[in-house]
C-alpha positions in Angstrom: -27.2 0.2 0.0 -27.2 0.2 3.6 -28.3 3.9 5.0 -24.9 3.9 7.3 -22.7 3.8 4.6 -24.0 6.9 3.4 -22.1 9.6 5.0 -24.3 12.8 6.8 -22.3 15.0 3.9 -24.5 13.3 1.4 -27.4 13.3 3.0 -27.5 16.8 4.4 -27.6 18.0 0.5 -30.6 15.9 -0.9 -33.2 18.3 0.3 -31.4 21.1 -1.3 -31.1 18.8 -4.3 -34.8 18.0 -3.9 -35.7 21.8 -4.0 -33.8 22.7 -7.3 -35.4 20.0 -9.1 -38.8 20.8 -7.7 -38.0 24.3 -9.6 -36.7 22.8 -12.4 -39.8 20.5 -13.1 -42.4 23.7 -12.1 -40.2 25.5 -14.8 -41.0 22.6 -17.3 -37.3 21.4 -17.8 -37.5 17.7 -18.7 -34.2 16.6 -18.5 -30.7 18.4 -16.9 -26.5 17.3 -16.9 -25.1 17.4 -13.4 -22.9 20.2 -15.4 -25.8 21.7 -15.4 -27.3 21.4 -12.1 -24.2 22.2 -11.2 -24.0 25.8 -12.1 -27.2 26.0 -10.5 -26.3 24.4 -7.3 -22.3 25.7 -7.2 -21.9 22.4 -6.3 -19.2 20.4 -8.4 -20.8 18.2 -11.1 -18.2 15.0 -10.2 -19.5 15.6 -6.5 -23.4 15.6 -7.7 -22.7 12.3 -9.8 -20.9 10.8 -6.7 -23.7 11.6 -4.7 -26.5 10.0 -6.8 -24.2 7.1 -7.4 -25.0 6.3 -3.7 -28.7 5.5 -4.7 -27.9 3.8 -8.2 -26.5 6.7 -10.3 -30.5 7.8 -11.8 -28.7 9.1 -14.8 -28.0 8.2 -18.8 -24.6 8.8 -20.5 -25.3 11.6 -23.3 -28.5 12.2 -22.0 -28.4 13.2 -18.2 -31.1 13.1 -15.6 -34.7 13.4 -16.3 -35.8 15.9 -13.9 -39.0 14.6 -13.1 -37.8 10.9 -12.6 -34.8 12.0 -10.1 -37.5 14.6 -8.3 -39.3 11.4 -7.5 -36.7 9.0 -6.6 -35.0 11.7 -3.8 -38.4 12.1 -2.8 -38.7 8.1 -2.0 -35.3 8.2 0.0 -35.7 11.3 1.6 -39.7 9.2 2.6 -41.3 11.8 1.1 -43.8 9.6 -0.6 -45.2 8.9 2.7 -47.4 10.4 5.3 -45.3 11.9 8.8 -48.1 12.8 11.1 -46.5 15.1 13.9 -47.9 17.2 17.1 -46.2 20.4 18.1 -44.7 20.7 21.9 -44.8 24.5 23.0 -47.7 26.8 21.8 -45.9 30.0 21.9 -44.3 32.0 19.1 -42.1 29.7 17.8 -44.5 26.8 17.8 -47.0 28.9 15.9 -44.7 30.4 13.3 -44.0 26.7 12.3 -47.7 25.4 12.6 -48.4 28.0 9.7 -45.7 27.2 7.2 -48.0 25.3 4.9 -44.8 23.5 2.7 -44.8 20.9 5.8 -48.6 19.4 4.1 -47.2 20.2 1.0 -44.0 17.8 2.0 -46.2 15.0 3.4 -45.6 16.4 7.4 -49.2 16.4 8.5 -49.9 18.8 12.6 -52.4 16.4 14.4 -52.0 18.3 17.5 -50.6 21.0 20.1 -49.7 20.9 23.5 -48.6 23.3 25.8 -48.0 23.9 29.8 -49.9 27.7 30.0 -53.9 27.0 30.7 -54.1 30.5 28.7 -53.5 28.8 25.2 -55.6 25.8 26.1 -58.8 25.6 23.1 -56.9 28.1 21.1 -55.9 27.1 17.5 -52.5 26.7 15.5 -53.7 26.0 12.2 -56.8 24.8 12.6 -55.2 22.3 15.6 -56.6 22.4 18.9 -54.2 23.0 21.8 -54.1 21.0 24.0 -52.4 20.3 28.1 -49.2 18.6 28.1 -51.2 15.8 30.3 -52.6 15.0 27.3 -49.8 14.3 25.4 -49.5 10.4 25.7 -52.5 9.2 24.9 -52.4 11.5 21.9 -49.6 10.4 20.5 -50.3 6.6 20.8 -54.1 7.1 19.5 -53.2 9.0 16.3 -50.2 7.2 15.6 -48.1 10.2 15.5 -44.2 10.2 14.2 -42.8 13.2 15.0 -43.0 15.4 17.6 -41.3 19.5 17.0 -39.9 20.6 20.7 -40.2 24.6 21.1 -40.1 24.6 24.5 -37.0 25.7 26.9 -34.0 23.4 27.3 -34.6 22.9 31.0 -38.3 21.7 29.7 -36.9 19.7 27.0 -35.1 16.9 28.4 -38.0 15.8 31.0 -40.3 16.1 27.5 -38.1 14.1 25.4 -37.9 11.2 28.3 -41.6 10.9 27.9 -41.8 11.4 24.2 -39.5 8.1 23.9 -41.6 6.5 26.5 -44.8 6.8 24.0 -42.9 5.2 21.0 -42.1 8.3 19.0 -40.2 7.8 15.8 -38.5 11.0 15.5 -37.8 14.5 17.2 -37.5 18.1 15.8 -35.7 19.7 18.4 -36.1 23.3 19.2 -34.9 23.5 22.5 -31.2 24.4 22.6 -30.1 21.4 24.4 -28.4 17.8 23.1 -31.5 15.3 23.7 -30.0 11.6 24.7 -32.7 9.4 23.4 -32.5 5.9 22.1 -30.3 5.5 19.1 -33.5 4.2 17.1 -34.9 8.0 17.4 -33.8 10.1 15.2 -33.5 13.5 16.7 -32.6 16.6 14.0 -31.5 19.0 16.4 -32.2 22.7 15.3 -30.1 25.5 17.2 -30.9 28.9 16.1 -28.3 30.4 18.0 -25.8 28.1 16.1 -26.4 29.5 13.1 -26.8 33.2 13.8 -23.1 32.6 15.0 -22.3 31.0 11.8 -23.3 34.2 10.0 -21.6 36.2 12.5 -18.5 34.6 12.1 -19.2 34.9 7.9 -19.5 39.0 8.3 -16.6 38.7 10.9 -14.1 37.1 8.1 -15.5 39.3 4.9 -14.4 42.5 6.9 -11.0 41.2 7.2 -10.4 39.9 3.6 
């Protein structure tokens, strides 16, 4: 099936789906109903068959899903099964606190490189990575045939960044910075605004207190 007929909705739960059945299969369940997975998930079982029935249903009738099998399969669509090498853009505290979250090797997401603007971070290391000056950046990218670049780096920063990013050929962008990036439409750009979901958690405690 053709990615854009699958709607964001459905995408936006396969990683959580991914995770579950990562813990079922360390647990050493073999095989799950979507009833099942979905009083784990509190997500509806008819809206967990409609969702794999996107990708070709991965289930038998009086049987289930074999939790193993179906971990592997999301991981092929979600391109799991693949190497995502990936440099960092800002140094600072942000840029670090990712560079040491080791579930990105686990997940295939491999940190070639750093780069920063301040001369003070220049030679220091974010997990065993080098950084490096932002002049750097292009030839970098091109020589180690990098994916992904992560921008933690101010919005007024981010756009110039971006505009060179997409000038090197990068596949995708992990954006930081709270600003919309306009990039080429074969980009992909996951925008991440921390802000955004702080709110979102405001507005949660906001409506519990007057329930």
């Amino acid at each position: 099936m053709d990615d854009r007929d699958i709607s964001q909705a459905v995408i936006s739960r396969l990683p959580r789906y991914y995770r579950y059945l990562g813990d079922l299969k360390d647990d050493g369940i073999e095989r799950i109903s979507s009833q099942e997975l979905s009083e784990l998930m509190k997500v509806t079982a008819s809206q967990i068959r409609q969702d794999f029935n996107n990708f070709g249903g991965f289930g038998q009738q009086g049987y289930g899903y074999n939790v193993e099998y179906l971990y592997n399969e999301i991981a092929k669509i979600l391109g799991l099964n693949e190497k995502h090498n990936l440099v960092i853009i800002g140094a600072g505290n942000l840029g670090k606190a990712l560079a040491n979250y080791v579930n990105f090797e686990r997940r295939g997401f491999i940190i070639r490189g750093a780069f920063d603007k301040n001369p003070a971070l220049y030679g220091k290391e974010l997990r065993g990575v080098t950084v490096q000056p932002m002049d750097n950046m292009e030839k970098f990218i091109t020589e180690h045939n990098i994916d992904i670049a992560v921008l933690t780096i101010p919005k007024d920063e981010a756009v110039k960044v971006a505009e060179r990013l997409v000038a090197c050929n990068i596949k995708a962008i992990w954006n930081f910075a709270h600003v919309d990036l306009n990039v080429p439409d074969d980009i992909v750009v996951e925008n991440v605004h921390l802000s955004d979901s702080l709110m979102k958690l405001s507005y949660g405690i906001a409506n519990t207190q007057r329930r």
